[in-house]
N, C-alpha and C positions, 0 to 999 in steps of 0.2 A: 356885983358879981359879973354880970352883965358886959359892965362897960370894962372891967379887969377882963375879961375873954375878948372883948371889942380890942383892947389895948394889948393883949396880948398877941392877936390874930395881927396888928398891926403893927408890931416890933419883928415878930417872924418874918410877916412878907415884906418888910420892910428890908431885913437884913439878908435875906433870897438870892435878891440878884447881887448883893455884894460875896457871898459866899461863892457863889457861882461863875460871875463874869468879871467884877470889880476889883477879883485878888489877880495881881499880875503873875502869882506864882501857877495858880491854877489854870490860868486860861494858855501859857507857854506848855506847863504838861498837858494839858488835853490838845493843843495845835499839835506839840510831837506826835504824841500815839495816833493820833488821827492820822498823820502825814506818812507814819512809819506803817500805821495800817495800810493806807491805801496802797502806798510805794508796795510792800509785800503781795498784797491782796494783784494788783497790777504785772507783777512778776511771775508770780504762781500763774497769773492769765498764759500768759508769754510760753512758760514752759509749757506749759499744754497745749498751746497754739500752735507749739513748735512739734512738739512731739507727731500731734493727730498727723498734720502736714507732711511729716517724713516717718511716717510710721512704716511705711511699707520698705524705706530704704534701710531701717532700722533692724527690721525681721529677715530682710532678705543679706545683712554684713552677718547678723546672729544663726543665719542659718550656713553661712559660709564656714562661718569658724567651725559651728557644731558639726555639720559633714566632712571637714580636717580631722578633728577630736574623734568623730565616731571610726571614721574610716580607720584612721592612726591605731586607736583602740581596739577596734575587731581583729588588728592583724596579729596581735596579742595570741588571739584566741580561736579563730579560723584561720584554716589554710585555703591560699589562692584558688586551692586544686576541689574544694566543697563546693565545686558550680551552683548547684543547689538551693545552698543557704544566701548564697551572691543573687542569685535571679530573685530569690523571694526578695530580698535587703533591697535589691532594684525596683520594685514595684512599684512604690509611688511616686518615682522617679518614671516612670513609663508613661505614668498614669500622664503627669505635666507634659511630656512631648508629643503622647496623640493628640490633647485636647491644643495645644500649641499649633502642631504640625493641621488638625482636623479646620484652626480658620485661616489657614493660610490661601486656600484656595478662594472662598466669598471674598475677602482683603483684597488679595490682590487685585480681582475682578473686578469688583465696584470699585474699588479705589482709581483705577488708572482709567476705566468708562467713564466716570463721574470727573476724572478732573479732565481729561481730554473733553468731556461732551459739553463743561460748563466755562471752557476757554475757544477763541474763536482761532483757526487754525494757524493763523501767522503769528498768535503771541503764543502757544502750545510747540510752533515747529520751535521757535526762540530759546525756550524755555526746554526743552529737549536737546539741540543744540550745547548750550549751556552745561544741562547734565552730563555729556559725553564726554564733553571735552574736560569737564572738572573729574570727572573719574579717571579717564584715560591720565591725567598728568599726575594724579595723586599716585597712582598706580605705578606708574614710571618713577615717579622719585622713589617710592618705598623702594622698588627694584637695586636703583642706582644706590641707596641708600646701604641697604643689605649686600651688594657686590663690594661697596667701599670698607665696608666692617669687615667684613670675612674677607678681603684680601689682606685691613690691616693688624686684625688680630692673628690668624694663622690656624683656628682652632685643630684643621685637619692634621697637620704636623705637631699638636701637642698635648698631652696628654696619653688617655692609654690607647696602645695600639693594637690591644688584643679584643677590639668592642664585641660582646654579645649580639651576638645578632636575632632578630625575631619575625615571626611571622613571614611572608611571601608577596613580591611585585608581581603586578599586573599589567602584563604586556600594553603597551599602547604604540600605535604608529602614527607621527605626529601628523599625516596627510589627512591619514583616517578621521584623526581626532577633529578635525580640522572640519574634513565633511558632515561629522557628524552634527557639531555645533551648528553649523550652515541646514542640515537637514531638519532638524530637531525648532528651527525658526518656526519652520513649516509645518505642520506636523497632517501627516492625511485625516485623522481622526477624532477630533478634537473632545470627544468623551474620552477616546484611551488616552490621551495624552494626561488625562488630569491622574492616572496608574501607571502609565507607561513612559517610556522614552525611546527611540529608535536609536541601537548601536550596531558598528559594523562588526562583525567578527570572521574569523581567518580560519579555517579550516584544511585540509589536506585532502589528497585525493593522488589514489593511484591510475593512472594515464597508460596503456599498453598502445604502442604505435607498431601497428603489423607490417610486415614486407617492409624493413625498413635495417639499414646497415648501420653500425654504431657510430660512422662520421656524418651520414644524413643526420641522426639523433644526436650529435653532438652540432651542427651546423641549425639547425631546429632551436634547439636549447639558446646558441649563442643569439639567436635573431630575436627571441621570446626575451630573455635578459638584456638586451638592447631597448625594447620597445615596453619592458612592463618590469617591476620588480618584484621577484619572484623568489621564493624559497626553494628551487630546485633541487633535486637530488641529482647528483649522476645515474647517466644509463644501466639497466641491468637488464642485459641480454637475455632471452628466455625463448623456449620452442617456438611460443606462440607467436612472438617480438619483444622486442626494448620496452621493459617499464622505467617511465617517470614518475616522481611524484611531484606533483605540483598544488598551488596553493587556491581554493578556492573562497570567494571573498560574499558575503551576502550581508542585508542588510536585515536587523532580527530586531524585538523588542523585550529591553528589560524594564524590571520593575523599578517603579522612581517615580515622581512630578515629573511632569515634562515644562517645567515652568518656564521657562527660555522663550518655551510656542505661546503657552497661554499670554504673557505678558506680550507679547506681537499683536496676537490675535485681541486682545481687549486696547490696544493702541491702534489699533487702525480700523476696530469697531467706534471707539469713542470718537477717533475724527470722524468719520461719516455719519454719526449721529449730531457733531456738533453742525456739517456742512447741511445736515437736513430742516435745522432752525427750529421752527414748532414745533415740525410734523415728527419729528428726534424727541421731543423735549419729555412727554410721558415715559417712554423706556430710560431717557436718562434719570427720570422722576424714580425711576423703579429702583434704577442702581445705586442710586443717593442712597435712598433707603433701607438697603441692603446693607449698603457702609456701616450708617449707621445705626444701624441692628446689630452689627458682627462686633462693630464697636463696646457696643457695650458688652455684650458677651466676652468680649478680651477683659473685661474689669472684672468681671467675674472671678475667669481663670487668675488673674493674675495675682490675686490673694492667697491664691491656693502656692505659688510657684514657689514661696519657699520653704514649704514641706517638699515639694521636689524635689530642689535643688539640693537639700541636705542629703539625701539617698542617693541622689544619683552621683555626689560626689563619693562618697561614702562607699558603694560600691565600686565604684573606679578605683580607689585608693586600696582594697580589700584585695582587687581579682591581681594588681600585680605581684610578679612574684617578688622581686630583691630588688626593692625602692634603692637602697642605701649604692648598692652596685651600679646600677643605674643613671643615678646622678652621678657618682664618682666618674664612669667612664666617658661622659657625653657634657661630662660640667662647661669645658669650653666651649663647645657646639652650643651650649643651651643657653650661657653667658653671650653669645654673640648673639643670636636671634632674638635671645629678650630684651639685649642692650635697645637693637634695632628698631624691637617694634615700642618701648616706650619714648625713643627719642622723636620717631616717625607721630604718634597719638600727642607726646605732651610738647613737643617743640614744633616739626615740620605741619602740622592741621590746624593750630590755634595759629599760626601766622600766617598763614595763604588766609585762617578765617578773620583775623583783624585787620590784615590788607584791605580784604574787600568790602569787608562789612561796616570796618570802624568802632566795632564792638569789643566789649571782655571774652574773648572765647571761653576764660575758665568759668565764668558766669555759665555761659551755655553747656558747658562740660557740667555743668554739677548738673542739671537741668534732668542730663540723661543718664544719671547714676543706677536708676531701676533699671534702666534697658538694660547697660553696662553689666551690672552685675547678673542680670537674668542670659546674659551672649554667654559668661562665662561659666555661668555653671551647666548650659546646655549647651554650650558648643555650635549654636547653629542659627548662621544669622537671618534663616529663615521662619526659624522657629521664634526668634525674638522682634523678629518683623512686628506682629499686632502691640506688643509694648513700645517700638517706639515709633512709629506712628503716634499711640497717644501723650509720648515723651515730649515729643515734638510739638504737638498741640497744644498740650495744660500747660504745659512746665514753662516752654520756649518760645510759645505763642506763634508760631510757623504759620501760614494758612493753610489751613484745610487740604486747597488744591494743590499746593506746591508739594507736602507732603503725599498725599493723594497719587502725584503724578512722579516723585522723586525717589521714596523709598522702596519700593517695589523693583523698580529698575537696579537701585543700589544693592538692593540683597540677592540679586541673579546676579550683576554683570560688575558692582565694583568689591574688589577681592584685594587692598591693601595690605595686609596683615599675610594670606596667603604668597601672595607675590614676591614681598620681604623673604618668607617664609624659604620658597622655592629656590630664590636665587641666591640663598647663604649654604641651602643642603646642597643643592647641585657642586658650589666649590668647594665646601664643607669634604663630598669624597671624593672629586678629585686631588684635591689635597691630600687626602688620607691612603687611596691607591699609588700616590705619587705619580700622579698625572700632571703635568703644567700646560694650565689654559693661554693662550695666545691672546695678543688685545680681541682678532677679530671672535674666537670662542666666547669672548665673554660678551663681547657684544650682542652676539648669537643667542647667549643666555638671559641678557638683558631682555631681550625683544620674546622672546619664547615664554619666561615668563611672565611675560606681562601678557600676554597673551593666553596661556594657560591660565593665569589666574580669573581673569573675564570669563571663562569658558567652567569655571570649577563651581560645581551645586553649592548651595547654602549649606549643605548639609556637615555632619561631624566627619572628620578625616579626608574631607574629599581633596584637600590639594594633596595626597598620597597618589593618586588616581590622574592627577593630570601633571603633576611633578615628574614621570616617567617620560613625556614628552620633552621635556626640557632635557632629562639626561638622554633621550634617543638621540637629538639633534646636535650636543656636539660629542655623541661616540664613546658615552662612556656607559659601562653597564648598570643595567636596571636592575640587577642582583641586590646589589649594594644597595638600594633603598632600605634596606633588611637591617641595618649602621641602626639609623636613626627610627625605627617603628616602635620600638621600645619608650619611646619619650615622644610621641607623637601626638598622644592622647592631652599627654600637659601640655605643650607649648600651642596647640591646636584652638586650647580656651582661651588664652590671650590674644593669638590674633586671629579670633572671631570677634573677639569685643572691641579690636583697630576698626577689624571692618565695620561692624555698627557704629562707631566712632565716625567714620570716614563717611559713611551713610547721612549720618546727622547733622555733619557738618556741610553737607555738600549740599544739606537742604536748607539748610539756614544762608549759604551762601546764594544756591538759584533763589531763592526768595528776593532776598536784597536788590539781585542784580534785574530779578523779573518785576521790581517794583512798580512800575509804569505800563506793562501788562497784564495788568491784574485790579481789576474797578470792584471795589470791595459796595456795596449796597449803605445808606445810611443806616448807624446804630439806633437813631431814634424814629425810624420809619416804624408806624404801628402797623402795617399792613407785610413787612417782612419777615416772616417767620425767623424763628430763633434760628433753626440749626440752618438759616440761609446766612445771617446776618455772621456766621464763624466762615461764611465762603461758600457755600454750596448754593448755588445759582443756577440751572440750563441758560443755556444762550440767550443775551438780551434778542426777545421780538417786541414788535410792536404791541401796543395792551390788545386789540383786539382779536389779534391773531395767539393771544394768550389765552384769552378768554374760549376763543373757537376751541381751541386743543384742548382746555378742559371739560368740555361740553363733551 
């Protein structure tokens, strides 16, 4: 019995591995399913690699569509005129632009101290330099680009001529404007300025000139409108003498960022902390860290942004009254400026940026997809400053200080998208009054806005506000802004998201070009801190004089 269990134990294992490895039919089905496993198993990785990865771009396209849908939807059911129900619906849409708007000030601060303090001044002037000149030309072309559209589409001559008009301009004199920018560099108070801003305003004022005859007061007047320009009344004789009224001009403060000053004042802090060497190097130690503190607080908000985003579009779409009219009468104006600003984003920026760089710009373009869609649903490329800053950084791999030292500058001073903007509205009504601009008007208009545009806040509708300068200066009425305010609010999210575009791009380009001033630390140094080894550095000293300063 024994050896029958002996003998049988040993025809089983015997026949084991033939059943298992030695049948060629069974060892090709278990190689497939194995193969087909892991290929799946491998796949399934992928997809979820992919997803976590662009999760936030995914939430923020789903939250676009839904604040379309909800807005589209409530108008169903509310009326424009339920203010009410509109402010409540706006609420968490409020909510994302304080907390947006609330780290724009730490951002900018540290950002533009830390990279000024942690580059030595001749590769920082270079590097600044660089930026000017790369904004100033982007800015020009959108201009000429936008002038060449709207003179060859026609939109002022087509379409309807009976526009709705809405809302009220706001007087600007482009001299004013002019000073104010210039004054507002400087600011006397550099706590108010982070509330305030200094603007000129024009006033009236009744003049009585005693003992005086109505051709003295006429011969007065003439000498006063010789020497100053002036809103004059005529003389009106009276017991006492001849009232004038004339124009009195002071200089006041409204509410706003005065960010223009700040960004000055932390650029010519950070050079004189970088010219101080050591003795600079702990407060620049501060501001680093500051950065990077605000920094991460931007990842915070930034998960939150598209519950915001959904409302705030949602109520915008809600508070207008006759969408349908709207487009209908402005469809051509609105077909030219959009033409403008996607040929400007996807043709005229990805070539000036493969020119220089030698790169895929659409690579970089996808890079900044969250900023992109966080400019448009909040309008305001100050607001979307802390995203991309870290667009720049993860996504694009930018340094630190180039970003640091680039975006903050680009979200005050470069305004492509507005520029485009300005100098299509501008011929936009003189076409439409029947006005015909002259080569040198338009030239006029070239240069003004691009000039307005450098000069217009980050904020939502602000090239409304400096766009009256460009129509003061060749002579046509600022009434007429009144055409286009109705569809101001739409076209206003696209080219805010040029300008963050134009932003990004212009830092990926001083990058490349600052390549050779900019001495990155080795990655495998064990004594280099992490967040030094992404760029943040103080000014090479000497080790002992490093040592001292930390002591």
């Amino acid at each position: 019995m024994s050896g029958k269990q002996n003998g049988l134990e040993t025809v089983v294992h015997s026949r084991t591995p033939l059943m298992e490895s030695d049948n060629p039919r069974n060892s090709d089905r278990d190689l497939i399913m194995t193969t087909g496993a892991d290929k799946s198993g491998r796949t399934g990785d992928k997809i979820v690699k992919v997803l976590k990865s662009n999760l936030l771009i995914i939430l923020m396209i789903i939250a676009v569509i839904l604040g379309l849908g909800l807005g589209i939807g409530l108008r169903d059911i509310w009326s424009p005129y339920e203010t009410r129900k509109i402010f409540y619906l706006r609420f968490p849409g409020d909510l994302l632009m304080n907390m947006l708007k609330m780290l724009i000030l730490p951002l900018i601060v540290s950002s533009l101290i830390t990279a000024m303090g942690s580059l030595d001044t001749n590769a920082s002037g270079r590097m600044g330099l660089r930026t000017v000149v790369y904004y100033m030309t982007t800015t020009f072309a959108a201009v000429i680009l936008g002038i060449i559209l709207v003179v060859t589409i026609q939109p002022g001559n087509k379409g309807e001529k009976n526009i709705t008009k809405a809302g009220a301009p706001k007087e600007a004199e482009p001299l004013d404007a002019l000073f104010d920018l210039i004054r507002n560099c400087f600011p006397d108070n550099l706590i108010e300025s982070t509330f305030q801003k200094q603007e000129t305003t024009v006033g009236k004022r009744t003049v009585i000139i005693k003992g005086s005859s109505t051709s003295n007061v006429n011969q007065t007047l003439a000498t006063l409108a010789s020497n100053i320009t002036s809103n004059l009344t005529a003389p009106n004789a009276t017991d006492d003498g001849t009232s004038i009224v004339v124009e009195t001009m002071k200089v006041t403060k409204a509410s706003g960022m005065n960010i223009l000053g700040i960004v000055v004042f932390s650029l010519f802090l950070g050079g004189v902390l970088s010219k101080m060497g050591a003795d600079g190097a702990p407060l620049v130690k501060f501001f680093e860290c500051l950065h990077v503190a605000t920094m991460k607080l931007v990842t915070l908000v930034i998960w939150y942004s598209p519950v915001g985003i959904v409302f705030l579009i949602a109520s915008k779409l809600v508070e207008m009254e006759d969408l349908g009219t709207m487009f209908e009468q402005l469809a051509y104006y609105m077909v030219t400026v959009l033409s403008g600003l996607f040929i400007h984003a996807l043709i005229v920026l990805p070539v000036i940026y493969a020119i220089f760089t030698r790169k895929n710009p659409f690579t970089f373009m996808a890079g900044m997809i969250k900023a992109i869609l966080t400019a448009w649903g909040t309008a305001s490329s100050s607001a979307t400053l802390p995203l991309t800053m870290r667009c720049l950084e993860e996504n694009n791999g930018v340094d630190p200080r180039v970003t640091m030292f680039v975006t903050p500058i680009g979200a005050t001073i470069n305004m492509d998208g507005t520029a485009l903007y300005e100098a299509v509205a501008s011929i936009f009504i003189a076409q439409y009054i029947g006005r015909d601009l002259g080569v040198g008007e338009v030239i006029v208009v070239s240069l003004t806005a691009t000039a307005a545009a450098i000069g217009a806040a980050g904020v939502p509708q602000a090239g409304l506000v400096t766009m009256t300068i460009v129509l003061t200066a060749v002579g046509l009425p600022i009434d007429e802004i009144t055409l286009i305010l109705s569809v101001d609010w739409f076209l206003d999210r696209f080219r805010t998201a040029v300008n963050v575009l134009g932003d990004a791009f212009g830092a990926g380009i001083v990058e490349h070009l600052s390549r050779n001033d900019i001495s990155k630390p080795l990655e495998f140094d064990p004594e280099v801190p992490k967040e030094q080894r992404n760029g943040f550095h103080p000014p090479e000293t000497d080790r002992q004089d490093k040592l001292d300063t930390r002591m």
